[in-house]
SESE-631466 format. One record per residue: x, y, z of N, C-alpha, C in turn; chain. Coordinates in steps of 0.2 Angstrom, whole numbers, plus 5000, padded with zeros to 4 digits. Each point is the difference from the previous one (the first is absolute). Example, Ala and Ser with C-alpha at 12.3 -4.5 7.8 and 13.67 -1.06 7.14 Angstrom:
residues 2
5066  4972  5039  4996  5006  5000  5004  5006  5000  A
4998  5005  4996  5004  5006  5001  4996  5005  5003  A
end
This chain:
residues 219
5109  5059  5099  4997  4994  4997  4995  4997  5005  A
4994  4998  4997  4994  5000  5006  4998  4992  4999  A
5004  4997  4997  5001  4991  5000  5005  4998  5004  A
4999  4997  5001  5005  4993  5007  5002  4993  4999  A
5006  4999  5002  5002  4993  4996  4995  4995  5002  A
4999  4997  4994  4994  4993  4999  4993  5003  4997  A
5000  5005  5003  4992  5003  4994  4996  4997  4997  A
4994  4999  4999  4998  4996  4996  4996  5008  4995  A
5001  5001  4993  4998  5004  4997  4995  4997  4995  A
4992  5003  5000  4997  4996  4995  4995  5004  4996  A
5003  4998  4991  4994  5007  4997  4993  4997  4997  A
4996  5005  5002  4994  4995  4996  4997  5006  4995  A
4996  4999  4994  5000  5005  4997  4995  4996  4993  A
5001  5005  4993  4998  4997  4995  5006  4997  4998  A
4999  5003  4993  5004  4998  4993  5009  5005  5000  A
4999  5006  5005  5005  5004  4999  5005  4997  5006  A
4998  4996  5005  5002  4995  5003  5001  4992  4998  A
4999  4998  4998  5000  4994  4998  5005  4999  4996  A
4997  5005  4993  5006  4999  4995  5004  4994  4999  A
4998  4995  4997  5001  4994  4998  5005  4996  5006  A
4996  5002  5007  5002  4995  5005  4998  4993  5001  A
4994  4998  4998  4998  4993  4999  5003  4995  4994  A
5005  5005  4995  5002  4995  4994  5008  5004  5000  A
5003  4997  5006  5008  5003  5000  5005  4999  4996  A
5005  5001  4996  5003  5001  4995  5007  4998  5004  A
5003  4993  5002  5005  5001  5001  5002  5001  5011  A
5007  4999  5000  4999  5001  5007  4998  5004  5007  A
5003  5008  4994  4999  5004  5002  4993  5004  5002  A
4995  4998  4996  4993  5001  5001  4999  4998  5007  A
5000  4994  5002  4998  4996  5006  4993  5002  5002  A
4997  5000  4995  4993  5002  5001  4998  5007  5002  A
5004  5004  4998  5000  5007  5004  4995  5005  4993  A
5003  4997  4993  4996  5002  4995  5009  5007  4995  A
4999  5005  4998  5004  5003  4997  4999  5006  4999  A
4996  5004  5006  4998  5006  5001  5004  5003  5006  A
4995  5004  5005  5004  5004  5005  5000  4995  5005  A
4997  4994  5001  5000  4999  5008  5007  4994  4997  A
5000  4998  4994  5008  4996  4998  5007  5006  5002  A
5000  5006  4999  5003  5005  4999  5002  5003  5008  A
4995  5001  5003  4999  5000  5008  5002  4997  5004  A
5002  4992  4999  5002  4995  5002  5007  5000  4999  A
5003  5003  4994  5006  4996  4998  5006  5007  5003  A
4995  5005  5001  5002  5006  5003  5000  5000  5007  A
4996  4996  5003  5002  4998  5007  5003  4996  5002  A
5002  4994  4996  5004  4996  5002  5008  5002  4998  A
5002  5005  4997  5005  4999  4999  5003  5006  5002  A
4998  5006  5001  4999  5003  5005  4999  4999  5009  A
4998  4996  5001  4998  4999  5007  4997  4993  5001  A
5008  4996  4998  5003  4994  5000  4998  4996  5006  A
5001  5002  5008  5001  5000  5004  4995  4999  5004  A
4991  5004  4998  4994  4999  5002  4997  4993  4996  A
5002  4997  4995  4999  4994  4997  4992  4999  4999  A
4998  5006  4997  4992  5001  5002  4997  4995  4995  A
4994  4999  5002  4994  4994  4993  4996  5004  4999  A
4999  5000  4993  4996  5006  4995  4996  4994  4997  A
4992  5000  4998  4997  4997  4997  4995  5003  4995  A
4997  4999  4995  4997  5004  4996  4993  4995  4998  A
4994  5003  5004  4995  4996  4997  4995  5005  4997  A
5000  5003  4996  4998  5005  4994  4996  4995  4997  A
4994  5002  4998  4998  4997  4994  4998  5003  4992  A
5001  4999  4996  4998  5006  4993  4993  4999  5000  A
4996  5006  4999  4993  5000  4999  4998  5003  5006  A
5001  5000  5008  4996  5000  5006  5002  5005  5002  A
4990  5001  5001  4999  5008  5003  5000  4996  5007  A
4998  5007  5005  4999  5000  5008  4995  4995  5004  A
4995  5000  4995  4997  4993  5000  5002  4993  4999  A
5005  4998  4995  5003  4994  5002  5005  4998  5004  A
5003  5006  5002  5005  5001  5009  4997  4996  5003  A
4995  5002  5002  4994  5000  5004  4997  4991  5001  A
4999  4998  4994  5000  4993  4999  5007  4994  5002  A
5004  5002  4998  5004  4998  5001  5005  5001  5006  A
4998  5007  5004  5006  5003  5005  5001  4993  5005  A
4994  4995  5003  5002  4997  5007  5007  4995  4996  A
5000  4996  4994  5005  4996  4998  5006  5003  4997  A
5001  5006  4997  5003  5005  4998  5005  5005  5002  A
4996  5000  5007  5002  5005  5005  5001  4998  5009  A
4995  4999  5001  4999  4997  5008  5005  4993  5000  A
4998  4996  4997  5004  4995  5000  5008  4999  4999  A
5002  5005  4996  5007  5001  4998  5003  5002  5006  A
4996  5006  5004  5003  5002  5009  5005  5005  4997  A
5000  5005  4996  5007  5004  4998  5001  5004  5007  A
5007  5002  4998  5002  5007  5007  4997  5005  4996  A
5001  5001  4994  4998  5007  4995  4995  4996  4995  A
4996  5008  5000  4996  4999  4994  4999  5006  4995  A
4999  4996  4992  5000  5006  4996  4995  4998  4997  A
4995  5006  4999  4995  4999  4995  4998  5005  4995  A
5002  4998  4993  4998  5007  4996  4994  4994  4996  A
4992  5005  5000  4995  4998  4996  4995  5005  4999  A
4998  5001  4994  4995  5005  5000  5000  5002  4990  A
5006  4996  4997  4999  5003  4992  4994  4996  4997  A
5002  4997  5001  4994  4993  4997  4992  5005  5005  A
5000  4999  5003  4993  5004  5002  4999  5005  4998  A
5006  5004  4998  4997  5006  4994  4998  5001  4995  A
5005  4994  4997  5001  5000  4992  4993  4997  4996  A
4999  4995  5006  4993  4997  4996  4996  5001  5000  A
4998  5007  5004  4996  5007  4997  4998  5005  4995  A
5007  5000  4996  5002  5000  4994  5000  4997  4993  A
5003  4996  5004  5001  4992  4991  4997  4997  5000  A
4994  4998  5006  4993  4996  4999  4995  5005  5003  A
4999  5005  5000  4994  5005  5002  4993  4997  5004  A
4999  4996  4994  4991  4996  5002  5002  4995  5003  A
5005  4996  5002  5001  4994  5005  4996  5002  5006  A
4997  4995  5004  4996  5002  5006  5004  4997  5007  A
5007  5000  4998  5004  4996  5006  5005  5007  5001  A
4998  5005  5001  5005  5005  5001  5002  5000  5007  A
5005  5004  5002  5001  5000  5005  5001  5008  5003  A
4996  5004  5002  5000  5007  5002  5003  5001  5006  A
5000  5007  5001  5003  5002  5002  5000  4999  5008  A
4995  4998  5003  4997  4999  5008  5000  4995  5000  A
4999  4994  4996  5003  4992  5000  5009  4999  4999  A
5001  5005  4997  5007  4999  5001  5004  5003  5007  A
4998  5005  5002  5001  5004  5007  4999  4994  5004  A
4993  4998  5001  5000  4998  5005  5002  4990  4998  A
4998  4997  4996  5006  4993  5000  5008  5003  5002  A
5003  5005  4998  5007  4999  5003  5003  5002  5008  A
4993  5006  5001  5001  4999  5007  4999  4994  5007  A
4996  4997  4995  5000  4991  5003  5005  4998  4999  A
5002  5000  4996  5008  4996  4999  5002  5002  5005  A
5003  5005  5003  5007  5003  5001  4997  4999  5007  A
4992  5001  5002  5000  5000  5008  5001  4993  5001  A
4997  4991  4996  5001  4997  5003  5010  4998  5000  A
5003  5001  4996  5008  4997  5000  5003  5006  5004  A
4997  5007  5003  5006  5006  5004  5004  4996  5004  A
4993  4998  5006  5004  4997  5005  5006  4994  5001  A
5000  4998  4994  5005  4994  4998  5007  5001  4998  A
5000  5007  4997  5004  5002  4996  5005  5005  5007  A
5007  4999  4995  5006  5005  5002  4997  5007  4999  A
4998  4999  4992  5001  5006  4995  4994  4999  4996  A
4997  5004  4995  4995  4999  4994  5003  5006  4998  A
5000  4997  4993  5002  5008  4994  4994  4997  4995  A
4996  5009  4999  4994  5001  4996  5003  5004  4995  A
5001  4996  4992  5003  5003  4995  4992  5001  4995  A
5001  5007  4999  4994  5002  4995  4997  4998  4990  A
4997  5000  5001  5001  4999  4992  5000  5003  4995  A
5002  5000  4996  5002  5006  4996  4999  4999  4991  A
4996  5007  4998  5002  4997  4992  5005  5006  4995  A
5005  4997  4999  5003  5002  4996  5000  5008  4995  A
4997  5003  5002  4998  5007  4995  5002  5006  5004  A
5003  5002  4997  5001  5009  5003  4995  5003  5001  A
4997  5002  4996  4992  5005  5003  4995  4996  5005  A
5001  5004  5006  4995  4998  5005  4993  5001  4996  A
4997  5002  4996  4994  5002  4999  4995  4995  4992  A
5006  4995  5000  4997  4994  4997  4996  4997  5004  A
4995  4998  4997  4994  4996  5002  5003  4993  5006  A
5004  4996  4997  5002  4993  5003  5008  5002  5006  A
5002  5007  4998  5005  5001  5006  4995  5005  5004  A
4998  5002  4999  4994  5004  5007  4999  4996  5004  A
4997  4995  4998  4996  4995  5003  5005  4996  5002  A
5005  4997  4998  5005  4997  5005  5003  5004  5006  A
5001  5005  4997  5004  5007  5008  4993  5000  5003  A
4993  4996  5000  4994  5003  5006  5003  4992  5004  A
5000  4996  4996  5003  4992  5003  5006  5002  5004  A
5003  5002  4995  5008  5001  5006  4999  5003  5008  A
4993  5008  4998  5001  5000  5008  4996  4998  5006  A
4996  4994  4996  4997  4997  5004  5006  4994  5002  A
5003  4998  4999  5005  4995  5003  5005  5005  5005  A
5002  5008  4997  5001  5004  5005  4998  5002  5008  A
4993  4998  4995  4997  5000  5011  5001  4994  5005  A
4998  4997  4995  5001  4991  5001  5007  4998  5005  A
5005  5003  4997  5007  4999  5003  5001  5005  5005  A
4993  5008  4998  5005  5002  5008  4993  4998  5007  A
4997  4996  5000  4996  4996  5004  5003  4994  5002  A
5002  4995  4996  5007  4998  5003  5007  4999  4999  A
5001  5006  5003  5006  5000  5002  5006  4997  4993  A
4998  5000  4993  5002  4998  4997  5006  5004  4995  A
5005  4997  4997  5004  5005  4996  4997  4997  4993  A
5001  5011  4998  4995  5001  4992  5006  5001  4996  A
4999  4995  4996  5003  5003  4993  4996  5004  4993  A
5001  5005  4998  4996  5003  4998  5004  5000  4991  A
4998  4993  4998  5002  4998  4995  5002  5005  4993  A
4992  5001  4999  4999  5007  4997  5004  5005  4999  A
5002  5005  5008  5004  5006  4999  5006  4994  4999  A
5003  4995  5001  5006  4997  4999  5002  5003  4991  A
4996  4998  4994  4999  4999  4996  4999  5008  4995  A
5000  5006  5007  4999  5005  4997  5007  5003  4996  A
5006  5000  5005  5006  5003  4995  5003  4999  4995  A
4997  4992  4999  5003  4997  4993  4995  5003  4995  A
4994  5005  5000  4998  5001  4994  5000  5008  4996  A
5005  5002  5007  5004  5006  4998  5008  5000  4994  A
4999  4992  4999  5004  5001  4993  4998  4992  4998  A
4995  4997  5001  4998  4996  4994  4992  5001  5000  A
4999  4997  4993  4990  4999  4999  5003  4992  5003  A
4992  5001  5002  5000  4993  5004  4998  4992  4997  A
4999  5001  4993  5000  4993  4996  5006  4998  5000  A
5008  5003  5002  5007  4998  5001  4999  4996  5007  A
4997  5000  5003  4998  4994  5007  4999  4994  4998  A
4993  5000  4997  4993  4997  4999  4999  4999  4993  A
4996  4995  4998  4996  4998  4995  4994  5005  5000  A
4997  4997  5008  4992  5002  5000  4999  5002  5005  A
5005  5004  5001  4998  5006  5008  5002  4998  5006  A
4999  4991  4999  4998  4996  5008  5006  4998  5001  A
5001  4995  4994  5007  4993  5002  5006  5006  5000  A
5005  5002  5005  5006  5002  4996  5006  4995  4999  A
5005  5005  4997  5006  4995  4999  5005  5000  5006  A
5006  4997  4997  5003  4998  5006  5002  5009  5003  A
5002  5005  4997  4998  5005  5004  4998  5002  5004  A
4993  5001  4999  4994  4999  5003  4999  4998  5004  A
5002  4993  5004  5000  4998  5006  5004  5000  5002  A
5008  5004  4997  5004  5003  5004  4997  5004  5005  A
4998  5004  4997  4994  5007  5004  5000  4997  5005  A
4993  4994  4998  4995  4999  5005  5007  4994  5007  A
5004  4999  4999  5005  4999  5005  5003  5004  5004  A
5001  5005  4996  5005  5006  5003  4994  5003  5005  A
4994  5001  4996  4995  5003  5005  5001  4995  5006  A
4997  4994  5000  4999  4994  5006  5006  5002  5005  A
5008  4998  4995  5005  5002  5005  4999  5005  5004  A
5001  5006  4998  4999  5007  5002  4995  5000  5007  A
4994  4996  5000  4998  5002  5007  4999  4995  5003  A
5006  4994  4999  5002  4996  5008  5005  5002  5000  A
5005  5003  4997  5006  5004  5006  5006  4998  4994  A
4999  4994  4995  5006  4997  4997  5004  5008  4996  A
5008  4996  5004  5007  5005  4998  5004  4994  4998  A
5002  5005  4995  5005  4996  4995  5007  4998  5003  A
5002  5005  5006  5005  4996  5004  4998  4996  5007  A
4994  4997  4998  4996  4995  5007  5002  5000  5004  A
5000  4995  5005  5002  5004  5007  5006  5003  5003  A
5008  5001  4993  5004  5002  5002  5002  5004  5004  A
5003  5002  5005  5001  5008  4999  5007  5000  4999  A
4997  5010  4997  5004  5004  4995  5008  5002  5006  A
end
């Protein structure tokens, strides 16, 4: 387990992050939202009781790698996390897509290099940084809008191994489950999934900081 008691953990992201973190439903929410980094949370805390870690979720829906970027000094820097997670990059894809002729796009070397700004200025700050990729929802690699996210994914690829960062490779996370479902059983719209589906995207994040289900026990 690659966190330590008192941790500050913090997500920043779009909409797949957010997930109705700014309008909490209840205690439970605590502003965390009802996706995976609410799932993440309540899996580490009660599993690994003892590190008493702080999980925060500043996701916003809608925001590509460009509004990071506006946002990161109050969002990021200021918060002073031990860990940082950032998944961004669907909204940069999509709106390639489903607004084509809009002139605010954000390609592929504006996305590259905005996130390796990111990650150089907060490295030094940080414990940890986890670079999770973004993914769309479709089994064939050979669809127009999943090619184009897997060229995004392995640009955050490089990203993370320049620094020193742990990859979550969202996408292959999402591969086995379509070995026995079509993938509109996730999704609506390829993007938002359901509370499954950020199971995935949990079980991946768990997976590559070290989380075991018998926590620091031993056997």
């Amino acid at each position: 387990m690659k966190l330590h008691k008192h941790d500050k953990l913090l997500f920043i992201g779009d909409s797949i992050t957010d997930c109705g973190r700014a309008h909490p439903v209840g205690e439970e929410s605590s502003g965390l939202g009802h996706g995976y980094v609410a799932q993440v949370y309540a899996l580490l805390r009660s599993i690994y009781p003892e590190l008493m870690l702080r999980v925060q979720n500043v996701g916003n829906s809608g925001n590509t790698v460009r509004d990071l970027k506006q946002r990161w000094e109050r969002d990021v820097l200021e918060l002073k996390p031990d860990w940082l997670t950032i998944m961004i990059g669907i909204n940069d894809v999509w709106r390639q897509f489903d607004h084509p002729l809009a002139e605010s796009h954000v390609f592929l070397d504006e996305y590259e290099a905005t996130l390796r700004e990111l990650a150089a200025s907060v490295r030094p700050r940080l414990k940890g940084l986890v670079l999770m990729t973004p993914y769309y929802l479709e089994a064939n690699p050979e669809d127009p809008m999943r090619a184009t996210m897997d060229v995004y994914g392995a640009a955050v690829r490089r990203v993370a191994s320049e620094y020193d960062a742990l990859l979550v490779d969202t996408q292959a996370a999402f591969a086995p489950f379509w070995d026995h479902y079509y993938t509109s059983v996730l999704t609506h719209d390829r993007v938002h999934p359901d509370a499954t589906g950020h199971m995935v995207l949990s079980k991946a994040f768990l997976d590559v900081i070290g989380f075991e289900w018998s926590g620091n026990k031993k056997s």
